[in-house]
C-alpha positions as CSV (number, residue, x, y, z in Angstrom):
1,X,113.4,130.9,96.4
2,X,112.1,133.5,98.3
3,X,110.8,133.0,101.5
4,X,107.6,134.9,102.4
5,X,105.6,133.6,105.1
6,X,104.5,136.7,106.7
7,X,100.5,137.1,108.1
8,X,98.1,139.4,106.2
9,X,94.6,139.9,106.4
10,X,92.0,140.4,103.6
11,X,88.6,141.4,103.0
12,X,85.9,138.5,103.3
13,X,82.7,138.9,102.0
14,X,79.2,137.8,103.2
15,X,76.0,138.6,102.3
16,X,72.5,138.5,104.5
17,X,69.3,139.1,102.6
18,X,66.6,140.8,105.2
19,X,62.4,141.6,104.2
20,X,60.8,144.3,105.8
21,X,57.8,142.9,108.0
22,X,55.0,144.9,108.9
23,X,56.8,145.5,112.7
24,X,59.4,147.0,111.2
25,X,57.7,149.7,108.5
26,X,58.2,153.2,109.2
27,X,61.6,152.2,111.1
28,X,64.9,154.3,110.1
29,X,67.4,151.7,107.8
30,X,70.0,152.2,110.2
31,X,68.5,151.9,113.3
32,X,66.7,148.5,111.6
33,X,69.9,147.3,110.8
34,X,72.2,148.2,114.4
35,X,69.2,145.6,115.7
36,X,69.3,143.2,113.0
37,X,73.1,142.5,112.9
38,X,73.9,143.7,116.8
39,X,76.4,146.3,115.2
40,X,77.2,149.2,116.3
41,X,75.6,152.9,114.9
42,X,78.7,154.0,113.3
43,X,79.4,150.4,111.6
44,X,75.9,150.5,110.2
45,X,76.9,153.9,109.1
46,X,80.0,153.5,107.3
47,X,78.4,150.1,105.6
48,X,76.0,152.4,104.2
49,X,78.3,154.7,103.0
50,X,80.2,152.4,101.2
51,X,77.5,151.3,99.1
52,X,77.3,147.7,101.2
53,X,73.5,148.0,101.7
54,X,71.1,147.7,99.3
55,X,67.3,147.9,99.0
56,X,65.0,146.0,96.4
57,X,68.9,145.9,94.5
58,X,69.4,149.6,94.4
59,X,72.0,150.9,96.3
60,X,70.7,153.2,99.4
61,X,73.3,155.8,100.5
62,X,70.9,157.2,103.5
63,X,71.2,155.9,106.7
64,X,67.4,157.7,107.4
65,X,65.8,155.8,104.4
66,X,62.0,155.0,105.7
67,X,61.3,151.4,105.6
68,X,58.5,150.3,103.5
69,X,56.3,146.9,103.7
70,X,58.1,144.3,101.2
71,X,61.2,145.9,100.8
72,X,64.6,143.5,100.3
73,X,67.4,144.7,102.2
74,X,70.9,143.2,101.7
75,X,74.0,143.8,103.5
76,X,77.4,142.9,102.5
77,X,79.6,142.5,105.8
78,X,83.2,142.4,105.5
79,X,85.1,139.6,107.3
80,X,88.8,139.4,108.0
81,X,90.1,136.5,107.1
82,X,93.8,136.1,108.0
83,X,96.2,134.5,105.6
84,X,99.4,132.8,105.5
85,X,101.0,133.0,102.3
86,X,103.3,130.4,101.2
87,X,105.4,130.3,98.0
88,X,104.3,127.8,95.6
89,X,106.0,125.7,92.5
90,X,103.2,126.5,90.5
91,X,103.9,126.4,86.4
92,X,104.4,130.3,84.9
93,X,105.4,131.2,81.9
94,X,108.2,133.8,82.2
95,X,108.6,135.5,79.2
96,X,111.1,138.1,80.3
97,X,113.3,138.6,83.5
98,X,116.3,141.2,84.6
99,X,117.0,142.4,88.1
100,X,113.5,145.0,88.0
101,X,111.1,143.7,86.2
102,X,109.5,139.9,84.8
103,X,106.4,139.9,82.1
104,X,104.4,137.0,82.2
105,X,102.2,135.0,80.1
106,X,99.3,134.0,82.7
107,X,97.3,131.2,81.8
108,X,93.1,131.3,82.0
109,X,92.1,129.7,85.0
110,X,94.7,131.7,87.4
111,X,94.2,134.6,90.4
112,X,96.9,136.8,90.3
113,X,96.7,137.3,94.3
114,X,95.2,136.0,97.2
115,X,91.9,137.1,97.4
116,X,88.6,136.3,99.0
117,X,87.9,132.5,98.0
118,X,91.2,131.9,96.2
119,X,93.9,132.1,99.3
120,X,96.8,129.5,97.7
121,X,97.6,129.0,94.6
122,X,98.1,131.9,92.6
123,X,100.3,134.0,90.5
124,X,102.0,135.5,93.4
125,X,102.5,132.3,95.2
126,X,104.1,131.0,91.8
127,X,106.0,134.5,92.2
128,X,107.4,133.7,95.3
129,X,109.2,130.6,95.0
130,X,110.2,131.3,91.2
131,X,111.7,134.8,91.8
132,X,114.8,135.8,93.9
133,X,112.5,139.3,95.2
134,X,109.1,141.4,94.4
135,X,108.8,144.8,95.4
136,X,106.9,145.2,98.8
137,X,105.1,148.2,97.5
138,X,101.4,146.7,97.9
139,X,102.4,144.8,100.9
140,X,102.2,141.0,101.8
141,X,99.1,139.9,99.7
142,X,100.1,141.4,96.5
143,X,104.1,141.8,96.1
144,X,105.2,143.0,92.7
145,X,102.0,143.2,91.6
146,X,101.4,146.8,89.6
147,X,98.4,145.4,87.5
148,X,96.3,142.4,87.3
149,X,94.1,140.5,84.9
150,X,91.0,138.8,85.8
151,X,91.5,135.1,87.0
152,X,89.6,133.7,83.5
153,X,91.4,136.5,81.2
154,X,95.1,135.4,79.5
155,X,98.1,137.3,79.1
156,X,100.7,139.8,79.5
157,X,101.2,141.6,83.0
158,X,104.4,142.9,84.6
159,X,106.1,142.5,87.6
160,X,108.1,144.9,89.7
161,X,111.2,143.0,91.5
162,X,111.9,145.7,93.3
163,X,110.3,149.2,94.9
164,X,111.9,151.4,92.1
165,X,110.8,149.5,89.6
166,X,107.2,149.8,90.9
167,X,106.8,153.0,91.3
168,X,108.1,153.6,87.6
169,X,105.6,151.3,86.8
170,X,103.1,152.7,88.4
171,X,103.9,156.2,87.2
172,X,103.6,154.8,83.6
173,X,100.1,153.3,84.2
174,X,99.0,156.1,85.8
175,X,100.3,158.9,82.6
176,X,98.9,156.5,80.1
177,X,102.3,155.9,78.7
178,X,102.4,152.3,79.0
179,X,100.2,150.6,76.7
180,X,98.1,147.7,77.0
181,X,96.3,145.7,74.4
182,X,94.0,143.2,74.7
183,X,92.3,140.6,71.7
184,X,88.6,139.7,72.6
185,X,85.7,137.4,70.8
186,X,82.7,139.0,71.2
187,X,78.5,138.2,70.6
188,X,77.1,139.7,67.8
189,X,78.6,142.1,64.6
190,X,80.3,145.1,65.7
191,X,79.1,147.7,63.1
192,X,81.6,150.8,63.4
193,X,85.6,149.7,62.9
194,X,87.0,151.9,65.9
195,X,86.0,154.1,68.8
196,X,86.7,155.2,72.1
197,X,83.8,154.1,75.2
198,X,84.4,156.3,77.7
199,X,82.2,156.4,81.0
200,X,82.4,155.6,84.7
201,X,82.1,152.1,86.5
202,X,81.2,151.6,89.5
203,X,79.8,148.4,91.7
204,X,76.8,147.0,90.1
205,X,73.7,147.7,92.5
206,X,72.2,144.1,91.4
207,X,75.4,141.9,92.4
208,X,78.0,143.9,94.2
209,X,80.3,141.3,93.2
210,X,80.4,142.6,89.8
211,X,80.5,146.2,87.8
212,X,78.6,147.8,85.6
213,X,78.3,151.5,83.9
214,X,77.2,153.8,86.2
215,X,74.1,155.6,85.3
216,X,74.9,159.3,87.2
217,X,78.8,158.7,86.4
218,X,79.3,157.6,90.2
219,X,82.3,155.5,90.7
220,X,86.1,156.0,88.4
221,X,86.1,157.0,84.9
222,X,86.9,154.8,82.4
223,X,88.6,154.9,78.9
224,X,88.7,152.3,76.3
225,X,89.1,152.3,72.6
226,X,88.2,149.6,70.1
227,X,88.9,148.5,66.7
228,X,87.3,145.8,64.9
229,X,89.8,143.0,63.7
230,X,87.8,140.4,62.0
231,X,84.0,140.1,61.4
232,X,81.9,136.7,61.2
233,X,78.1,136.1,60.8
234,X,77.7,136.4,64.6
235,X,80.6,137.2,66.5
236,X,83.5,140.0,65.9
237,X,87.1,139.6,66.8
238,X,87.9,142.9,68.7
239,X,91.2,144.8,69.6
240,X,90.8,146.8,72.4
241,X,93.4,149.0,74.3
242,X,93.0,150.3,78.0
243,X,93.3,153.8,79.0
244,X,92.3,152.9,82.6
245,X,92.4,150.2,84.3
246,X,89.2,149.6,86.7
247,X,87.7,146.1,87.4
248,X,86.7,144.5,84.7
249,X,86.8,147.1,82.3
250,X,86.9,145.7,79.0
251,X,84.1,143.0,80.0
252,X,81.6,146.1,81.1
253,X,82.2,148.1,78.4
254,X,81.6,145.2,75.7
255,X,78.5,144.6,77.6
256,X,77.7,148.3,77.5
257,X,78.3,148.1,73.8
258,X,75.8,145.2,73.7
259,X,78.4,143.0,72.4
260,X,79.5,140.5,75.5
261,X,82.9,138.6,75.4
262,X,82.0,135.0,74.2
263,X,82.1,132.7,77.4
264,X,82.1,135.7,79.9
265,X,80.0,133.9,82.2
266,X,79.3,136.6,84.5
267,X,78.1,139.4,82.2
268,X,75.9,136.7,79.9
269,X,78.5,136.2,77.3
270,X,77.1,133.2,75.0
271,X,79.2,129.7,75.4
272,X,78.4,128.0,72.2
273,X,82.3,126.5,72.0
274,X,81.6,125.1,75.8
275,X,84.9,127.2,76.9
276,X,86.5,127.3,80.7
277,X,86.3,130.9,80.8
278,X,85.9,134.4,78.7
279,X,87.7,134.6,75.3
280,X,89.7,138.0,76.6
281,X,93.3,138.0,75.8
282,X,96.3,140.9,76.8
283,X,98.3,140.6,74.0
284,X,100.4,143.1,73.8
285,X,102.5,145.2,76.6
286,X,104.9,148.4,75.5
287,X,106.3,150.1,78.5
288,X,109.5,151.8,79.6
289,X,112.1,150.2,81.4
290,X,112.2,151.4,84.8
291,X,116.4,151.9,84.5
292,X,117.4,151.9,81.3
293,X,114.8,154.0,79.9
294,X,114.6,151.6,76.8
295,X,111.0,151.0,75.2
296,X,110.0,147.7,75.7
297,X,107.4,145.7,73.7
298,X,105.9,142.5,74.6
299,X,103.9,139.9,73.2
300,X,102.1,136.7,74.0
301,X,100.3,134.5,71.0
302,X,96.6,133.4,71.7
303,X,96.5,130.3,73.7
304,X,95.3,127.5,71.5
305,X,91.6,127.4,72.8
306,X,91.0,130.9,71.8
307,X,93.1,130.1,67.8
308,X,90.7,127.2,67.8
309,X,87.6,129.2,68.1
310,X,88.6,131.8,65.8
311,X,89.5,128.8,63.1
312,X,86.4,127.4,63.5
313,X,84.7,130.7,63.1
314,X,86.5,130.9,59.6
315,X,86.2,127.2,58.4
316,X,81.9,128.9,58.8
317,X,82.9,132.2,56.5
């Protein structure tokens, strides 16, 4: 077991909502705001800037923006939070281990990493006390962690044991050359068999918790392509594979597509079959090994709740 109790700190969020009284129309947003939350100019500033500040839900990237009667600002504010974190004998399914690299299987229902509201109990803390070392690459909070998957998405990520391991990994994600594949449920009938959605995502300007297509291709581009597996009367069972990998890609772009992952919560996927979480699965992993050079492929079977909504879907047919 590996013994990793080093501090860290991460990013807290909270979130004050503020209306614009008649005292304060005609003020500048960011002298409004230095009074309001007793921060500093510059702080105000570089909130602003990083799109923390809405106003009536749109984003608002000027500091001199004119206040107007019944305007709705809201700020996010960032809060450290510091974090002990401590390994954990947490169940993982290991598929594959050598001295630079472990896949796992990660069950629905898990964070991969310590994050703001989960701080214990998650993949890495499993990592930790399962496995002899993790690269240090992306520090205390997230070691060995190239790529993640959403806490209620299931499947295949990789792990770097060590440094060069990581970087090879990272290398591979970044050239496109390892592949990724994901099965999905989604609402509705998917007409055309394949194609590519390709766009840019940035924070959505309603919930800055989640993402959403951006509408003047602000924010990171983003690639995925599709192919239909299996149609039924009101859902299609998708392949998808990701060229990028930005925060919750494949759940935005089957939104865009105006076909939402069944039980995806967040982006208004329907939850007819009363499931824990979205029907999103990485199935498949093909990468190179980061010494040997050797072309490795990976696979992980749907998990039985997902099989059970698919069997039900054809008992229908």
């Amino acid at each position: 077991m590996q013994e990793f109790n080093d501090n860290d700190d991460i990013m807290e969020y909270g979130e004050s909502k503020i209306a614009v009284s008649e005292s304060d129309v005609g003020l500048r947003l960011d002298v409004f705001l230095g009074s309001y939350c007793k921060e500093s100019r510059s702080h105000i500033k570089n909130l602003i800037e990083k799109g923390n500040v809405t106003v009536n839900c749109d984003v608002v990237k000027k500091a001199g923006y004119t206040l107007k009667l019944g305007d709705e600002i809201t700020v996010m504010q960032e809060e450290i939070k510091q974090l002990d974190l401590t390994p954990r004998n947490l169940p993982i399914d290991i598929i594959y281990e050598d001295d630079d690299i472990a896949v796992i299987n990660k069950a629905q229902g898990m964070v991969v990493h310590p994050a703001a509201g989960s701080y214990d109990n998650t993949l890495v803390n499993a990592l930790l006390y399962h496995l002899k070392s993790l690269s240090s690459i992306n520090g205390v909070v997230r070691p060995g962690i190239v790529h993640r998957l959403d806490k209620d998405t299931s499947g295949l990520l990789v792990v770097a044991k060590n440094d060069f391991a990581h970087i090879s990994l990272q290398q591979q994600i970044a050239s496109k050359s390892a592949k990724r594949y994901y099965y999905a449920l989604v609402d509705g009938v998917v007409n055309k068999d394949e194609g590519v959605i390709r766009n840019f995502i940035d924070r959505s300007s309603k919930d800055r918790k989640l993402m959403a297509v951006s509408r003047n291709n602000c924010g990171r581009e983003a690639i995925t392509l599709y192919k239909v597996v299996e149609r039924f009367p009101n859902y299609t069972f998708m392949e998808y594979e990701l060229k990028t990998g930005r925060t919750h890609q494949i759940r935005v772009h089957s939104k865009h597509m105006g076909h939402t992952v069944v039980g995806d919560k967040q982006y208004g996927g329907s939850n007819k079959f009363c499931l824990n979480g979205q029907l999103l699965h990485a199935h498949k992993l093909v990468l190179t090994h980061p010494r040997s050079g050797e072309i490795m492929t990976f696979s992980a079977p749907l998990p039985n709740y997902f099989l059970q909504v698919l069997n039900a879907l054809r008992g229908d047919k």
